[in-house]
N, C-alpha and C positions, 0 to 999 in steps of 0.2 A: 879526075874522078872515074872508078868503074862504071860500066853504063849498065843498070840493073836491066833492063831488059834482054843482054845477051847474059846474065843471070837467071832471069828465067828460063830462059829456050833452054840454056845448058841444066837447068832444075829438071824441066818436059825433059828432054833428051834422057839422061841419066835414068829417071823413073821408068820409061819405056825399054831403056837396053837393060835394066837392073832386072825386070818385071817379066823381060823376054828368057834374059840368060837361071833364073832361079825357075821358070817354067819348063825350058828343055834340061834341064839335069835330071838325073836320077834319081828315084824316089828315094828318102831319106830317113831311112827308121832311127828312132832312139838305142844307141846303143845302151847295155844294159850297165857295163862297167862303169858308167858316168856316176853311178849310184854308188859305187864303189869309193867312201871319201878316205883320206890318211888318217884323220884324226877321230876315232870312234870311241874313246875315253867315256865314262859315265861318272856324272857328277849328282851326288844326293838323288838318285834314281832315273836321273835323264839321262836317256842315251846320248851320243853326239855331242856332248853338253857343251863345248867349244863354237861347234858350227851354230847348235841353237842357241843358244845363248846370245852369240854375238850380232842376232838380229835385233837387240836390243837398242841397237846403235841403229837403223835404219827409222823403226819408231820412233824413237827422241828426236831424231835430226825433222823427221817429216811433224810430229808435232812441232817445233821452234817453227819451222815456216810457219804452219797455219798460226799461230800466235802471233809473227810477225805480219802476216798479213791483216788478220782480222783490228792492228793496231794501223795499216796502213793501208788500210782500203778503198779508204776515201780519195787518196792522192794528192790531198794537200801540199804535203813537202818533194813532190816530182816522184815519188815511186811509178805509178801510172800516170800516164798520158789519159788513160780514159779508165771510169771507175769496172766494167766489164771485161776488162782484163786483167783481173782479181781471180776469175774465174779457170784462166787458161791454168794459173801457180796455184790454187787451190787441187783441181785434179794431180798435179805433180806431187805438191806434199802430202795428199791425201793417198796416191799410189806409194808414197814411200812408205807410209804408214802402213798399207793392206801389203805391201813387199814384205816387211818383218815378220807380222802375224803368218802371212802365206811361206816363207822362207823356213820360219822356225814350225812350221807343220811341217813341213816336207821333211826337214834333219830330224824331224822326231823317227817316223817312218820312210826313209828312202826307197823312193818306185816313182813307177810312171804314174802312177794314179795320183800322186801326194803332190808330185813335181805339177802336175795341172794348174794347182791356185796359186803355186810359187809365180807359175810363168805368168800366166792371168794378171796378176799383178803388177809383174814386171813392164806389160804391153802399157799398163795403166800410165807409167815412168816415162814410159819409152815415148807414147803418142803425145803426155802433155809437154812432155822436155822440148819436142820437136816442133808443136804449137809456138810454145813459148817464143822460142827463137824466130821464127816467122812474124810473131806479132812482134816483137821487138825493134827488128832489122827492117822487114819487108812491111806487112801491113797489120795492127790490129783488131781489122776487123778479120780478115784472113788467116789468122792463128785463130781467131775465135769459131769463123766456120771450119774451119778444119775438124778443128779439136775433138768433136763425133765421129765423123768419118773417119779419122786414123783410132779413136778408140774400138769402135764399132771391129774395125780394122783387124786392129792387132787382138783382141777376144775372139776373133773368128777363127784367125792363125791357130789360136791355141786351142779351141775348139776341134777345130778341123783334125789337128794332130792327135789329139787325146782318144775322138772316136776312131781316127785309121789306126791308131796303135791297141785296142781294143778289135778289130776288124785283123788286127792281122796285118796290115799292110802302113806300116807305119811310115808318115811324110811329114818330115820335119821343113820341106822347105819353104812355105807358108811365115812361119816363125823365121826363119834362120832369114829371111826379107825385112821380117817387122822390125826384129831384134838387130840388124845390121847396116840397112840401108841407111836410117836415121844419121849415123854419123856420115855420111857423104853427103848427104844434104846438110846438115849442118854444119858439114868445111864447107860448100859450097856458099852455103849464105853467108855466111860470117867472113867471107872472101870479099863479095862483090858488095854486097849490102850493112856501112856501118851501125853501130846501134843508137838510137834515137835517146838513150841513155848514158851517164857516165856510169866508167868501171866496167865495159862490154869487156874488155880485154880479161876479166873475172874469168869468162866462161872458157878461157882457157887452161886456167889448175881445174878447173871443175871437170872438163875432158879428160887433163894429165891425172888425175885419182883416180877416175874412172879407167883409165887404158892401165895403171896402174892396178887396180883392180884386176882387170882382167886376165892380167899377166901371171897373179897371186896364185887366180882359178886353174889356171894352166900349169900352173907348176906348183900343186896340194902336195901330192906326196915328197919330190925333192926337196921342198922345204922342210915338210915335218919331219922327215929322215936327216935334215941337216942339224937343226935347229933343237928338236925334240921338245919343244914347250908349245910351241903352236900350229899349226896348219897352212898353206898358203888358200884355204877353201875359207878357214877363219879370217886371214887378211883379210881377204879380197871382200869380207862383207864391212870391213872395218873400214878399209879405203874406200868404199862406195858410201855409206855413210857419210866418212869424211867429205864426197864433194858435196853430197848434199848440205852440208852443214857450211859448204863454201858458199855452194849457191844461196844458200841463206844469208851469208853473211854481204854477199852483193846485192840481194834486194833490197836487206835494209838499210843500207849506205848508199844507195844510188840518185841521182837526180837527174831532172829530163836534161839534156844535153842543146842548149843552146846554140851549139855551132855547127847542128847536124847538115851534111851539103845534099842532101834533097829531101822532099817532100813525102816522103811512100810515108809518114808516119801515121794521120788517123782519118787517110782518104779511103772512098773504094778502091780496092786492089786490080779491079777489071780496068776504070778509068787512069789510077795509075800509069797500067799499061800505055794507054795514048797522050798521057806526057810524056813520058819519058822512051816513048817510041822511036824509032826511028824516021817517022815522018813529022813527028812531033815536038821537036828539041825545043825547049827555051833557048828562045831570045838573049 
């Protein structure tokens, strides 16, 4: 078995050289071409009506969670270990929801100023996705304190950014921490720390759509230029969606996993710590 406490120190570690190295960089203005999408079509009077549109798929997918949650909140059938961790997947599907709305403003009007409630949003995604996975693997009381502090978090990031980019002196890299770090903690847990659930192995196409996605982002106009029917700006909200609509399809098939081999599951996470210490080993 991994020994989760040299999971942690490597968590500390990581966060401090992450936190070090995105502070001495260079300040990081939004460039303006990013606003610049391939696919700007209007459909029945909407501009972009491709890229808006297909936020459509962000809202339904985050709606289906909160429906499937509010069916299984209770935890009767092993969804939760505890009924307050309802709360952590509630903010996630609740941020997929404000992603679409925020997303399909932004393609209405592309700028700095519209991109604000896209990203706001997205931190929303981003903080409880990250929760999630801590309370699942690591501790649920500990994804549940979390869950503030990285929301707080990541609305500050984009805060911070929107008025330096207003001031003239625009600093993306606040954001570019929020929006990034996440998945290195996330391999990292899902490394050392199994899930206290079956079907963990889920959150793996849920990552592959989402890197999938991201890839889509990065290569908008080669596609549209290949392809000519759709955008890789439009995939890439269509695969993101999709995992969300994975990850839904993993909460409501999952049940508490029986053969989990340690205990982090619904202790304090500080006392955790001095079990599975290094001066502490079980017997």
């Amino acid at each position: 078995m991994k020994n989760p406490c040299i999971g942690i120190l490597i968590i500390i570690f990581l966060t401090m050289a992450s936190a070090v190295a995105v502070a001495i960089l260079p300040r990081m203005p939004q460039d303006l071409a990013y606003h610049n999408f391939a696919d700007t079509r209007n459909l029945g009077g909407i501009p972009n009506a491709a890229d808006v549109l297909s936020n459509i798929g962000f809202i339904s997918a985050g709606l289906l969670g909160l429906r499937v949650l509010a069916e299984k909140r209770h935890g009767r059938d092993g969804v939760f270990a505890e009924p307050r961790e309802v709360l952590v997947y509630a903010a996630f599907y609740f941020g997929a929801v404000l992603t679409g709305f925020g997303s399909g403003y932004y393609h209405l009007w592309p700028d700095n100023g519209s991109l604000v409630w896209d990203r706001l949003a997205m931190t929303i995604v981003f903080a409880a996705f990250v929760s999630s996975v801590i309370s699942e693997r690591i501790s649920s009381k500990a994804g549940l304190f979390l869950l503030i502090p990285f929301l707080v978090g990541g609305a500050c990031s984009v805060v911070y950014w929107g008025f330096s980019e207003r001031a003239g002196m625009g600093d993306l890299r606040p954001y570019v921490f929020v929006h990034f770090f996440p998945l290195l903690l996330i391999a990292v847990t899902m490394y050392f720390f199994p899930s206290r659930y079956t079907r963990g192995n889920d959150l793996f196409l849920v990552l592959g759509f989402y890197a999938l996605a991201t890839a889509g982002e990065a290569l908008d106009k080669p596609i549209f230029a290949f392809i000519h029917l759709v955008s890789g700006h439009t995939i890439k909200h269509l695969l993101a969606a999709t995992a969300i609509c994975r990850h839904v399809r993993m909460l409501s098939r999952r049940q508490l996993n029986k053969e989990r081999p340690h205990k982090w599951a619904n202790e304090n996470w500080l006392q955790d710590l001095s079990v599975y210490g290094a001066l502490d080993q079980p017997k």
